[in-house]
N, CA, C and O of each residue as an XYZ file, in Angstrom:
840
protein
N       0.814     -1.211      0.000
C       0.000      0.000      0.000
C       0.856      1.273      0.000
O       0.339      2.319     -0.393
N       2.600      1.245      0.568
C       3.143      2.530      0.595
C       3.251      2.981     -0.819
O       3.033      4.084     -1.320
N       3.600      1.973     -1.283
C       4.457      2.105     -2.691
C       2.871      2.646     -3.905
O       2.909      3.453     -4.833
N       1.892      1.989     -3.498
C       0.612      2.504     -4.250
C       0.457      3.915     -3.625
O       0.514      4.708     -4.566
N       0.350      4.333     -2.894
C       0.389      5.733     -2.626
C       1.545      6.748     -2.740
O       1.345      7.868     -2.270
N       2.507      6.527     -3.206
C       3.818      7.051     -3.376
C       2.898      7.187     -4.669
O       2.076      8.091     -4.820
N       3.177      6.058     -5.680
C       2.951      6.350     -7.192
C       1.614      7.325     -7.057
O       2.154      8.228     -7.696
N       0.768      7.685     -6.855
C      -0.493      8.188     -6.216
C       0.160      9.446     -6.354
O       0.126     10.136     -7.374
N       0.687      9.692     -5.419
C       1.155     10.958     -4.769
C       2.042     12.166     -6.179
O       1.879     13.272     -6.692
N       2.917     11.061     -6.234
C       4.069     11.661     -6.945
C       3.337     11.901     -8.842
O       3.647     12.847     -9.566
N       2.371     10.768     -9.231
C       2.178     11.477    -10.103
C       0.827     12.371    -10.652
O       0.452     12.733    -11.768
N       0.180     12.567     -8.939
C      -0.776     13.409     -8.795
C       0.056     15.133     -8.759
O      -0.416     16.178     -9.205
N       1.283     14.941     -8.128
C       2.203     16.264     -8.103
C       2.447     16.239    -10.025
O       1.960     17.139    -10.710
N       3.013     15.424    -10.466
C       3.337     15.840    -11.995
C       2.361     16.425    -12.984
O       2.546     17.095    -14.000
N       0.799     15.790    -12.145
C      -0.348     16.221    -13.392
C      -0.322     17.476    -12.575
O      -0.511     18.492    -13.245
N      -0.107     17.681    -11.107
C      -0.653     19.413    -11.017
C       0.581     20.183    -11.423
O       0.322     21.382    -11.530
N       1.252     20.023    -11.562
C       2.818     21.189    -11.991
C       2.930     21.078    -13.579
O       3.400     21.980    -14.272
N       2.474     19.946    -14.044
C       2.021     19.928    -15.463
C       1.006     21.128    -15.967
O       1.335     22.009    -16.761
N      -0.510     20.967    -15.247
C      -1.051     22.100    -15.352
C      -1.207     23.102    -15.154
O      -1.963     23.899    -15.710
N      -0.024     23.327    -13.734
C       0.442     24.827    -14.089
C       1.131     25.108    -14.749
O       0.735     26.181    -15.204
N       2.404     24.739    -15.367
C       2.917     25.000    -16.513
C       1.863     25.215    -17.819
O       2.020     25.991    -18.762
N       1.151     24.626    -17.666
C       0.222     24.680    -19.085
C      -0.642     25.776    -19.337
O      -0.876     26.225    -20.459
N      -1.409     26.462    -17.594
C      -1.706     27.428    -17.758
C      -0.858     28.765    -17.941
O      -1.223     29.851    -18.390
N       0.296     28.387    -17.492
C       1.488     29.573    -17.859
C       2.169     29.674    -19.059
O       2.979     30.594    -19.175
N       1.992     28.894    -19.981
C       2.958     29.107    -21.220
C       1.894     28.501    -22.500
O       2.079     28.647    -23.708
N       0.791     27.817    -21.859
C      -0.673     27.789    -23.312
C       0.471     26.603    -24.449
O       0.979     25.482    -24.467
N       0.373     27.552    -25.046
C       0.675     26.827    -26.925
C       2.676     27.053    -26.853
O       3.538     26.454    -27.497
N       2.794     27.972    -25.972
C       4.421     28.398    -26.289
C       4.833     27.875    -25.142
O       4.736     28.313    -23.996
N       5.562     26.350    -25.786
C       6.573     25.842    -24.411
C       7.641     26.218    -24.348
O       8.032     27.031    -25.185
N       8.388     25.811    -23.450
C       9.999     26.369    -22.970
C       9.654     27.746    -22.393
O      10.750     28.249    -22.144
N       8.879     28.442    -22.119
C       8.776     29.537    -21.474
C       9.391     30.614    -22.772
O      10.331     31.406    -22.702
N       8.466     30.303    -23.969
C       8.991     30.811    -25.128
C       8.147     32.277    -24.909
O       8.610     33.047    -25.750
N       7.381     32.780    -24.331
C       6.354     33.833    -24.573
C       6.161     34.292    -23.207
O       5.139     34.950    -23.016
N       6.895     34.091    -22.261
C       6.556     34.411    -21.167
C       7.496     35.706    -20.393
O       8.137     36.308    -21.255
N       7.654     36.100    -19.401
C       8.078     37.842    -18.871
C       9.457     36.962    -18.446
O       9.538     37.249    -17.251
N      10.471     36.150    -18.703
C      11.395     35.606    -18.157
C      13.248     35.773    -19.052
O      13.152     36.336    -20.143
N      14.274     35.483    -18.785
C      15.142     36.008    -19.359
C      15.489     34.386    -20.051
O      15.222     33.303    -19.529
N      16.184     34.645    -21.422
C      16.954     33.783    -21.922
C      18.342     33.979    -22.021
O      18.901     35.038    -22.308
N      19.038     32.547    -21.683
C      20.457     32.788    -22.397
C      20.733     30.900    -22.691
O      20.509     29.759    -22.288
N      21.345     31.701    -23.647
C      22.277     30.639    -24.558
C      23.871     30.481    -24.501
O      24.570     29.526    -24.840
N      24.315     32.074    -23.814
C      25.582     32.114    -24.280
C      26.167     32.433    -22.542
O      25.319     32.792    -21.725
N      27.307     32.306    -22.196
C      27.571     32.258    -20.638
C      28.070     30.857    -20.364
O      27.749     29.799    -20.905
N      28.983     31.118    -19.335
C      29.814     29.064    -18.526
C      28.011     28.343    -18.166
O      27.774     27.205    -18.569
N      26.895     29.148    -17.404
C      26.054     28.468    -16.807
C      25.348     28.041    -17.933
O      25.146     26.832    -18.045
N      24.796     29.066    -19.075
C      24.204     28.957    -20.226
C      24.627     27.464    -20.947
O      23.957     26.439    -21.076
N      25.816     27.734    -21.296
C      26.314     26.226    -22.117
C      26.666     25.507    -21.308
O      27.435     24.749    -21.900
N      26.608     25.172    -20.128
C      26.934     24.109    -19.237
C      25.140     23.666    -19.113
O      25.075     22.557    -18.583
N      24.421     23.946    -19.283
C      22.952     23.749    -18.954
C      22.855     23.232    -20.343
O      22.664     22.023    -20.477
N      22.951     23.910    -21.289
C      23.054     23.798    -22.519
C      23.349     21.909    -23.373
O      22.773     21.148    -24.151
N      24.586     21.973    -22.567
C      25.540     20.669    -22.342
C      24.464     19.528    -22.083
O      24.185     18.601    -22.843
N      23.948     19.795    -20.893
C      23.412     19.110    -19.848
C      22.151     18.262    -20.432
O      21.973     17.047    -20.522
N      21.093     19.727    -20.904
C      19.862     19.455    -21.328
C      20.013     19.311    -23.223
O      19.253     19.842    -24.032
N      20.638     18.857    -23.387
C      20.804     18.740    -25.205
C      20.042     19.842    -25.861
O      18.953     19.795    -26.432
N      21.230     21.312    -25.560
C      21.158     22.476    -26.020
C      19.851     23.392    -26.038
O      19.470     23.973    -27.055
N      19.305     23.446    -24.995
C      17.671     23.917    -24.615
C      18.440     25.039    -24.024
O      19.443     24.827    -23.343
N      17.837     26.626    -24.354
C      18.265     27.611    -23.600
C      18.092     27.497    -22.057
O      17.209     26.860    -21.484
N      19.218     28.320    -21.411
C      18.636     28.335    -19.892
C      17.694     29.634    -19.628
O      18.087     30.708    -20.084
N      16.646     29.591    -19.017
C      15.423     30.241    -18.798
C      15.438     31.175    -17.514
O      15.944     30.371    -16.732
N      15.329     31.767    -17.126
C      14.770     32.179    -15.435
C      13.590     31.540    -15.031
O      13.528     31.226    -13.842
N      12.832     31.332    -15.613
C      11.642     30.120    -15.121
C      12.382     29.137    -14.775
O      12.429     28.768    -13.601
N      13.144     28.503    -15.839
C      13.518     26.825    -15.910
C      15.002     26.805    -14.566
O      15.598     25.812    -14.149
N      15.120     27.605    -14.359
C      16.274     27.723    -13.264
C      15.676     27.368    -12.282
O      15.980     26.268    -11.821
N      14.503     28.252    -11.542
C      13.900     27.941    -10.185
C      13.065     27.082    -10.593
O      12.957     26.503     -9.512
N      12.223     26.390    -11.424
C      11.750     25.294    -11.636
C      11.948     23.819    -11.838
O      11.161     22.878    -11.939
N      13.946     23.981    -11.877
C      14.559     23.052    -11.438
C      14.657     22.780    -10.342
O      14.416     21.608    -10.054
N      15.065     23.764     -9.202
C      15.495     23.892     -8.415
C      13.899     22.863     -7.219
O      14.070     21.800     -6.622
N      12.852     23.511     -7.252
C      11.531     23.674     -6.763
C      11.338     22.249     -6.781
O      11.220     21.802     -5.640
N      11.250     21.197     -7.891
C      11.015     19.768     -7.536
C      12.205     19.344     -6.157
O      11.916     18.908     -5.043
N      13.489     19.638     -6.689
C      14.541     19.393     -5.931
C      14.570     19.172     -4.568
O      14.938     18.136     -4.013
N      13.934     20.776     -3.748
C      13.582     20.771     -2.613
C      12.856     20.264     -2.277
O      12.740     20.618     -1.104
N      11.883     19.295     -2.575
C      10.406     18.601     -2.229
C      11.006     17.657     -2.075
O      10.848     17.001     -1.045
N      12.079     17.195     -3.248
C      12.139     15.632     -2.393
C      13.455     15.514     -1.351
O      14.227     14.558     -1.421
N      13.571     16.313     -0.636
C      14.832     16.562     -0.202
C      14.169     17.101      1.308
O      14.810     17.122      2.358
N      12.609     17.563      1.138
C      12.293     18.027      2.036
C      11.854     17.126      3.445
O      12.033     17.597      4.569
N      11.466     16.246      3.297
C      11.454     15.183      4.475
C      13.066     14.975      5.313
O      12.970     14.375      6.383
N      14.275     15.349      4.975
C      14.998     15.302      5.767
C      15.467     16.527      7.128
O      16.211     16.632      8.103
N      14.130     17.496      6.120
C      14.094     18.876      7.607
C      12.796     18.525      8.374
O      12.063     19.257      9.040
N      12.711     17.146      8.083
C      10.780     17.018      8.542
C      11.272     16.137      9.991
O      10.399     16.054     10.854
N      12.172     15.700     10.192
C      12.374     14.631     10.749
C      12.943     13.306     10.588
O      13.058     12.374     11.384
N      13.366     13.480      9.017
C      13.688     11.914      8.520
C      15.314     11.874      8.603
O      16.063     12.770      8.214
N      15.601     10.943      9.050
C      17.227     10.553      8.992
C      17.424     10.754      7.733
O      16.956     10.294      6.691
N      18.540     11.862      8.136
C      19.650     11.791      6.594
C      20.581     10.751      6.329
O      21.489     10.694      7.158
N      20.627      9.763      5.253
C      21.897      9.155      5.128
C      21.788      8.925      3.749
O      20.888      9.156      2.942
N      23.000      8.377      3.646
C      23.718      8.319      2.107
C      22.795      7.724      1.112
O      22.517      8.213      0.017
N      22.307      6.501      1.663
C      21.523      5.690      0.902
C      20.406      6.848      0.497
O      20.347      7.424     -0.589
N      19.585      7.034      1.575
C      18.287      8.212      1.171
C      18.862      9.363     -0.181
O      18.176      9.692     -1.148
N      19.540      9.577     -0.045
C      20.230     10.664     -0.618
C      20.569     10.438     -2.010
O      20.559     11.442     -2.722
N      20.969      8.948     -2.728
C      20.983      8.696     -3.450
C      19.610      8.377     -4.023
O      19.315      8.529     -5.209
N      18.820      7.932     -3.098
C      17.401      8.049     -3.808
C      16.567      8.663     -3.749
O      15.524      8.103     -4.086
N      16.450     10.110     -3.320
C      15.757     11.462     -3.606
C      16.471     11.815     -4.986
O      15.702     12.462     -5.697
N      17.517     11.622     -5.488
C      17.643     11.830     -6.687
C      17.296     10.723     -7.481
O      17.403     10.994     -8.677
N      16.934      9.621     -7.263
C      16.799      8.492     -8.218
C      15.238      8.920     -8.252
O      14.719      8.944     -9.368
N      14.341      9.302     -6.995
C      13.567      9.651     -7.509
C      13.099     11.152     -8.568
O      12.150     11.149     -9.352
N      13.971     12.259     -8.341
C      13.558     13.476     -9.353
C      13.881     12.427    -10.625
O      12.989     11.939    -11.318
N      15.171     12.191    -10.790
C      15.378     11.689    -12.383
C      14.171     10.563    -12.815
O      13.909     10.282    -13.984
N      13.567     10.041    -11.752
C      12.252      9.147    -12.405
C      11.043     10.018    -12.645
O      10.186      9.698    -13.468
N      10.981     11.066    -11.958
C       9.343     11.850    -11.668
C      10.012     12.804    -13.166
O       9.512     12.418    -14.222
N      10.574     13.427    -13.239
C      11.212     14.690    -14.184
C      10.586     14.295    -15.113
O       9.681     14.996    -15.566
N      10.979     12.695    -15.821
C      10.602     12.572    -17.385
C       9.103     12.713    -17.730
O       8.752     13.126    -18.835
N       8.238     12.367    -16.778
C       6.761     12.373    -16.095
C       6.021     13.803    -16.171
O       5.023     14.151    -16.802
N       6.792     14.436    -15.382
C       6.272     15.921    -14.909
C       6.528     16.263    -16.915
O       5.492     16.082    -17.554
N       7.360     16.556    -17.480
C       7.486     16.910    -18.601
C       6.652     16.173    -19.858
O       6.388     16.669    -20.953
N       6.429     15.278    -19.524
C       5.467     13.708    -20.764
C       4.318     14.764    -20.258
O       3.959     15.723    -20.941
N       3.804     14.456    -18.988
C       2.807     15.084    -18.395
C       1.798     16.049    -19.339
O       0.621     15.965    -19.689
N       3.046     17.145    -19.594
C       2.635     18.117    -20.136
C       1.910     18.408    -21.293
O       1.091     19.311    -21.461
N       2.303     17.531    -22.091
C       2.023     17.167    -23.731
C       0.830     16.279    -23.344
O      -0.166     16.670    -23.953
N       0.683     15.688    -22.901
C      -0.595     14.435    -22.896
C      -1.691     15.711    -22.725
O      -2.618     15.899    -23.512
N      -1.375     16.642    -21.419
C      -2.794     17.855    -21.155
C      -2.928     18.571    -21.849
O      -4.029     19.100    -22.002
N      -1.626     18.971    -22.730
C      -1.844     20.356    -23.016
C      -2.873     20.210    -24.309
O      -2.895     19.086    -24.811
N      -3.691     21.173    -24.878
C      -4.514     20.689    -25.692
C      -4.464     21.156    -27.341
O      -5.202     20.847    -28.277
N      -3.228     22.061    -27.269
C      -2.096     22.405    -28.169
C      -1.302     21.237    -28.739
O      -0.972     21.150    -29.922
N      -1.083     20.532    -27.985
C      -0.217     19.430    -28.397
C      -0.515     18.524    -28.533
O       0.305     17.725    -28.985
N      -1.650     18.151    -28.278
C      -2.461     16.535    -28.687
C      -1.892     16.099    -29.872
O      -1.709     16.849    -30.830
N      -1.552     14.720    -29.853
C      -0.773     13.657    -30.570
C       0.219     14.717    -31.332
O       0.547     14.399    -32.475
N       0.644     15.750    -30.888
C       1.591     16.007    -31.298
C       3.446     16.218    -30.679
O       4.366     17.000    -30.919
N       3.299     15.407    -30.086
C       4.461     14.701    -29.337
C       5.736     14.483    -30.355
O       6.143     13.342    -30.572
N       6.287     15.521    -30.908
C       7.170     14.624    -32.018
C       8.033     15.880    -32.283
O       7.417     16.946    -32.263
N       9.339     15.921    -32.522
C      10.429     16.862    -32.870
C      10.401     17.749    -33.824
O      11.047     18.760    -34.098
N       8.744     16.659    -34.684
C       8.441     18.037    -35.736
C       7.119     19.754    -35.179
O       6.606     20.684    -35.801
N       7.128     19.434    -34.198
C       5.987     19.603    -33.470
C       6.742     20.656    -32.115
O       6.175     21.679    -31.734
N       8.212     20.129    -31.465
C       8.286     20.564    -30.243
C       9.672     20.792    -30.448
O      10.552     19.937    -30.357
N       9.919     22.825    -30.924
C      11.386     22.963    -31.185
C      12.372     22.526    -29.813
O      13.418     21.880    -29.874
N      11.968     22.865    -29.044
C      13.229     22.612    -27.161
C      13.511     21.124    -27.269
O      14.453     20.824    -26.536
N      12.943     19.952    -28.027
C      13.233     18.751    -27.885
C      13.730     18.310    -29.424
O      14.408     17.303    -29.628
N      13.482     18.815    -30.003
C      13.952     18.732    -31.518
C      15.753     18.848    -31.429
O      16.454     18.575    -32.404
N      16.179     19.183    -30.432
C      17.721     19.278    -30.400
C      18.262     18.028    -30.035
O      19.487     17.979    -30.144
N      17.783     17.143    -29.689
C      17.750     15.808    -28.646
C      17.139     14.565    -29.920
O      16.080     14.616    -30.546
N      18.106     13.629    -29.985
C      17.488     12.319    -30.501
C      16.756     12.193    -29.681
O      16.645     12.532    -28.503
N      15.821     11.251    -30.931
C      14.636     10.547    -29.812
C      14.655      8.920    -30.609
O      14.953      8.556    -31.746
N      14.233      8.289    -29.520
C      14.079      6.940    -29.494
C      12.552      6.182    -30.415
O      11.379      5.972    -30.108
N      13.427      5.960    -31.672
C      11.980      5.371    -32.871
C      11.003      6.676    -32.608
O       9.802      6.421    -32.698
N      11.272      7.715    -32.370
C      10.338      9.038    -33.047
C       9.158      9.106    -32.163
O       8.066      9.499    -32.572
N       9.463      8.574    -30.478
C       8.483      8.069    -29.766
C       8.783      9.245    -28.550
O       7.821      9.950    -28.245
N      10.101      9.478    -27.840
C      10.223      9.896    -26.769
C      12.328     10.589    -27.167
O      13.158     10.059    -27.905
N      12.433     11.553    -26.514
C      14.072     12.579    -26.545
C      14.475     11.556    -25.741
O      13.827     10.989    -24.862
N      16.248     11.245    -26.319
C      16.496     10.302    -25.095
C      16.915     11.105    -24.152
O      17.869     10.619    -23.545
N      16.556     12.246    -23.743
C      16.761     12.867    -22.678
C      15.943     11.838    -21.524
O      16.460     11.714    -20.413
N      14.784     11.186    -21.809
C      14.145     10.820    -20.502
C      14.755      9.037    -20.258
O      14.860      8.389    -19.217
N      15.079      8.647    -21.762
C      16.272      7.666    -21.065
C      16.880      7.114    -20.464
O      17.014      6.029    -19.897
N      17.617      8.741    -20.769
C      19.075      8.611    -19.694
C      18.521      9.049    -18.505
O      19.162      8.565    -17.573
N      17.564      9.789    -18.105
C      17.386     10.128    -17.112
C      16.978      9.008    -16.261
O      17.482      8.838    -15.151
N      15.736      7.947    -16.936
C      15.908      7.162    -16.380
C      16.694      6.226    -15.990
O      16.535      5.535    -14.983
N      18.020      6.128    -17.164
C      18.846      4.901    -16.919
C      19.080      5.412    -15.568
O      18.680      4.782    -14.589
N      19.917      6.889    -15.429
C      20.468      7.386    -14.561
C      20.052      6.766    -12.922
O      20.714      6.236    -12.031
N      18.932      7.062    -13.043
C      17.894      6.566    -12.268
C      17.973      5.614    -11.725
O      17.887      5.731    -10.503
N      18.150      4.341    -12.219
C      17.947      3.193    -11.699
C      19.515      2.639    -11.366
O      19.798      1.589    -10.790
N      20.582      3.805    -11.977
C      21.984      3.610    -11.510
C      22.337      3.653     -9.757
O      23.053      3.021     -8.980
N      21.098      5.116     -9.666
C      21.262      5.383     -8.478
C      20.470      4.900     -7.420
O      20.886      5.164     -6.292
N      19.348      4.206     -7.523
C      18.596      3.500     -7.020
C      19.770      2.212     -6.499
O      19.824      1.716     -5.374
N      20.582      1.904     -7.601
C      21.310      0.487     -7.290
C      22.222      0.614     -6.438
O      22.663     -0.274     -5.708
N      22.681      2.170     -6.510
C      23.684      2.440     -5.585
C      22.832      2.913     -4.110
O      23.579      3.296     -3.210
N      21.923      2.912     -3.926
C      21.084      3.380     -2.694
C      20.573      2.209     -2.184
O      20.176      2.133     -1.021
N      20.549      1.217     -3.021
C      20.200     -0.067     -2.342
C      21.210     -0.853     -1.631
O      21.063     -1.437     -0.557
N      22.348     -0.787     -2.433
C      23.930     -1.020     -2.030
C      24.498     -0.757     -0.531
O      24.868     -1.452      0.415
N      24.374      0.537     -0.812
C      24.770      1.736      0.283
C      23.554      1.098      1.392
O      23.925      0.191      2.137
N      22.636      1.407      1.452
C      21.688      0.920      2.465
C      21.470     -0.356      2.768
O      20.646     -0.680      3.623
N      22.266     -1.301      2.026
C      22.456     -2.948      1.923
C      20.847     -3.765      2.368
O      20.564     -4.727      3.082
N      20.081     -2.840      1.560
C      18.594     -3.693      1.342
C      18.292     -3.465     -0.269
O      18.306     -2.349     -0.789
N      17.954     -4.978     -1.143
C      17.788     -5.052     -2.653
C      16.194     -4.255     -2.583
O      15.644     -3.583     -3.456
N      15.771     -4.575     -1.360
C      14.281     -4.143     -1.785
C      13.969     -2.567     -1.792
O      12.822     -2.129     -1.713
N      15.119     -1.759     -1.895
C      15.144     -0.355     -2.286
C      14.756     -0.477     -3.805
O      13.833      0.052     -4.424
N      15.945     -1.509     -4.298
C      15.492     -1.120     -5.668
C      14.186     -1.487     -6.332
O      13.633     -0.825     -7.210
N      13.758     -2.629     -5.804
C      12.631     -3.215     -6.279
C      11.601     -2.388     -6.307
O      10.981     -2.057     -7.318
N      11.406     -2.050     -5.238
C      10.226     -0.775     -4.904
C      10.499      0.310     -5.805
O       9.563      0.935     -6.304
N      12.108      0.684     -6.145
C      11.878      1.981     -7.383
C      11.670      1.353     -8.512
O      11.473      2.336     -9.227
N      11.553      0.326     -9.303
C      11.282     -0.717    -10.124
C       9.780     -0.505     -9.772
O       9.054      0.202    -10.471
N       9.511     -0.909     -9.073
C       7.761     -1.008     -8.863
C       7.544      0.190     -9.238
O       6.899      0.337    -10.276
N       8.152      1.717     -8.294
C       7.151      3.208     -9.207
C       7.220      3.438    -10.343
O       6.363      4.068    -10.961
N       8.694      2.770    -11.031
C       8.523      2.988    -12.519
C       7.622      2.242    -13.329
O       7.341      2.540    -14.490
N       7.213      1.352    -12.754
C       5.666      0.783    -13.092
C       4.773      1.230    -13.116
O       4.065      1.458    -14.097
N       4.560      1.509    -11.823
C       3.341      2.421    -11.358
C       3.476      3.833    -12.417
O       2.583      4.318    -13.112
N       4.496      4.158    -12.313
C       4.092      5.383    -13.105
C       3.893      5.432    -14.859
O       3.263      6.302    -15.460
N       4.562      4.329    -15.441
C       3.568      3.805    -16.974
C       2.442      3.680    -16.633
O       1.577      4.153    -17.370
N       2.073      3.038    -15.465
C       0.194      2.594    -15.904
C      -0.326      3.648    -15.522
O      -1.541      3.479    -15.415
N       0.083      4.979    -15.178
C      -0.733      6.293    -14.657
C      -0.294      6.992    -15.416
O      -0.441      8.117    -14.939
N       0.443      7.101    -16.866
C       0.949      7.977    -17.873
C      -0.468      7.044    -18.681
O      -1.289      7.772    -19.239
N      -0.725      5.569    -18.733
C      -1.798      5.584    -19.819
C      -3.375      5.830    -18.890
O      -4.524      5.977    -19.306
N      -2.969      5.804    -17.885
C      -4.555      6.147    -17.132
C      -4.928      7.676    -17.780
O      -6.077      7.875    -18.174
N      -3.758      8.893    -17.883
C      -3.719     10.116    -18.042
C      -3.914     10.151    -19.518
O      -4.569     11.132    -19.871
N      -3.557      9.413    -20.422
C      -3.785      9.702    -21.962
C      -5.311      9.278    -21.824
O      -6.086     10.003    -22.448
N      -5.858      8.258    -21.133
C      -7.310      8.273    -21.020
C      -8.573      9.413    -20.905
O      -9.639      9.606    -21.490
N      -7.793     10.063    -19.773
C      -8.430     11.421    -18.992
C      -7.904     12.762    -20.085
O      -8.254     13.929    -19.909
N      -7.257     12.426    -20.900
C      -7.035     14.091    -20.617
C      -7.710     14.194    -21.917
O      -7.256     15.245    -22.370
N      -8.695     13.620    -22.953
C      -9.882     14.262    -23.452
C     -10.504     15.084    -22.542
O     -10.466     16.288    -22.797
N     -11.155     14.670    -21.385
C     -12.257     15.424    -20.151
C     -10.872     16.648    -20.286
O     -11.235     17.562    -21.026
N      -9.504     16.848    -19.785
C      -9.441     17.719    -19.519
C      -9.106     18.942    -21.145
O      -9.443     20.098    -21.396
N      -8.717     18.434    -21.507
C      -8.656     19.302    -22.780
C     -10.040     20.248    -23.369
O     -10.042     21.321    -23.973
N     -11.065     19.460    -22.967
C     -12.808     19.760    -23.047
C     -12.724     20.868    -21.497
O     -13.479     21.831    -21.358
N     -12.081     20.624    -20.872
C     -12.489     21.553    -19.521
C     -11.690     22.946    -19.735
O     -12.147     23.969    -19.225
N     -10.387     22.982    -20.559
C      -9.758     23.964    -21.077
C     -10.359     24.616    -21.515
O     -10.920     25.582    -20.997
N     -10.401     24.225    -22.678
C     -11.248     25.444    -23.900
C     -12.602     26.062    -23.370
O     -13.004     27.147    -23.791
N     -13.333     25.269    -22.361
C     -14.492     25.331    -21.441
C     -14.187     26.848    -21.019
O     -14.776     27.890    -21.305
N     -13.094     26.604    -20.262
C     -12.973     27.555    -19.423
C     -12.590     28.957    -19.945
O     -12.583     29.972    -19.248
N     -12.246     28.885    -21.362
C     -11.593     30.134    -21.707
C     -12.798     30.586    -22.953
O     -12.464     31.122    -24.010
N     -13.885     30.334    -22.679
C     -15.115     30.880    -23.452
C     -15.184     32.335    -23.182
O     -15.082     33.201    -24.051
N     -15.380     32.561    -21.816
C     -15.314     34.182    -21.217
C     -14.275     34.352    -20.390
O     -13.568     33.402    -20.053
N     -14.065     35.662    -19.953
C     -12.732     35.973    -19.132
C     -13.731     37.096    -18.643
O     -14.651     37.613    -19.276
N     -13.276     37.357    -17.246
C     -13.751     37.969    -16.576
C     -12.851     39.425    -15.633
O     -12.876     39.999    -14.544
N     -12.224     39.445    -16.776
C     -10.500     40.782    -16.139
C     -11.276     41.732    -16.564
O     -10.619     42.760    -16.403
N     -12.411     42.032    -17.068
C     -12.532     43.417    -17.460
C     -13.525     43.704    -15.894
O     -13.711     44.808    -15.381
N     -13.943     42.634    -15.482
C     -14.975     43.225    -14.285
C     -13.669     43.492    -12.802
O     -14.019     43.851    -11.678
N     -12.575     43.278    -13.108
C     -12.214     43.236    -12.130
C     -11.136     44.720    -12.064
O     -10.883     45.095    -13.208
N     -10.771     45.208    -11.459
C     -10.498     46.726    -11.131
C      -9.640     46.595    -10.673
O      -9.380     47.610    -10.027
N      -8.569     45.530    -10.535
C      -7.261     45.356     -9.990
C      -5.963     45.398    -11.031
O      -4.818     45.580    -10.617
N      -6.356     45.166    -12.718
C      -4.718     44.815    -13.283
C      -4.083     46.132    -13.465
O      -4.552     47.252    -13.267
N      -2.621     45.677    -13.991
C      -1.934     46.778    -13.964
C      -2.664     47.277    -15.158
O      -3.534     46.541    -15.624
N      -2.421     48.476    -15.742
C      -2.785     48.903    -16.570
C      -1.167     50.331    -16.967
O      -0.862     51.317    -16.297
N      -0.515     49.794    -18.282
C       0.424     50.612    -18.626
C       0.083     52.394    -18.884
O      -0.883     52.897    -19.458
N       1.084     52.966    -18.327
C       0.632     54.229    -18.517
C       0.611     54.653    -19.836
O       1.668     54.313    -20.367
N      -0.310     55.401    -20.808
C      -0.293     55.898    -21.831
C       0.714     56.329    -22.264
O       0.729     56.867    -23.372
């Protein structure tokens, strides 16, 4: 039952950070249209650059790295023993949830329906992808993943660390196709919602000076 509520949990967090991203950037991903800074050029720029198979670095995408990070990191100011083993698998888990939180996005967004593909999504178009299906950015992330899982099971000298991260990466395929199920209803609740807008009744936005 932990491990069913973990998967629960973790990719109930990816569909909601999915849809806020979705309400923040609509049709223009990468934070292509949004009030935030780009760079390409700089040690952090092309070291990110490096990292993420040449995707600009963002001011969104900086603290939005950062923001999963602390969540799973955050149970060790809660009370939870810090040790090595744990430590290796708060990152085994971002590199498993990351590829998720980002798939996520494309399954809701209603811009992108079945359009999942390099001809379709310039920030991933820099990145092979695997039979024209998925960037091996999420891959490696996962290989990565289950590198460090092996080493957290090691380190903590129990196999059933890994098994159990084996099990969420389960759990979390059968809740990536539960979500291609659902997200007709939500794509229908989108466009729903953006029939009327209601900013003109409200007496609060900025308004630029003439």
């Amino acid at each position: 039952m932990e491990l069913i509520a973990r998967i629960l949990f973790w990719s109930l967090f990816a569909v909601v950070i999915a849809c806020v991203e979705i309400e923040a950037e609509g049709k223009h991903g990468w934070a292509e249209k949004m009030p935030t800074w780009y760079r390409t050029t700089g040690f952090w720029a092309r070291l990110y650059g490096i990292v993420m198979a040449r995707k600009p670095l963002t001011g969104y995408h900086l603290f939005m790295f950062f923001f999963p990070i602390l969540l799973f990191h955050a149970p060790f100011v809660m009370g939870v023993e810090w040790t090595s083993s744990k430590e290796y698998l708060a990152w085994a888990l971002y590199l498993a949830w990351g590829p998720l939180w980002d798939y996520f996005w494309f399954v809701l967004n209603p811009h992108y329906a079945g359009k999942f593909h390099p001809n379709h999504v310039w920030w991933h178009a820099t990145s092979n992808w695997v039979g024209g299906r998925f960037p091996h950015d999420y891959l490696f992330a996962l290989i990565f993943s289950l590198v460090l899982a092996t080493r957290a099971a090691k380190v903590g000298g129990s196999w059933t660390i890994l098994t159990d991260h084996l099990g969420l990466l389960c759990g979390f395929g059968f809740m990536t196709l539960l979500l291609h199920l659902a997200a007709p209803a939500y794509h229908r609740w989108y466009w729903r919602m953006r029939l009327h807008d209601d900013r003109d009744k409200v007496d609060i936005y900025h308004r630029d000076a003439s």
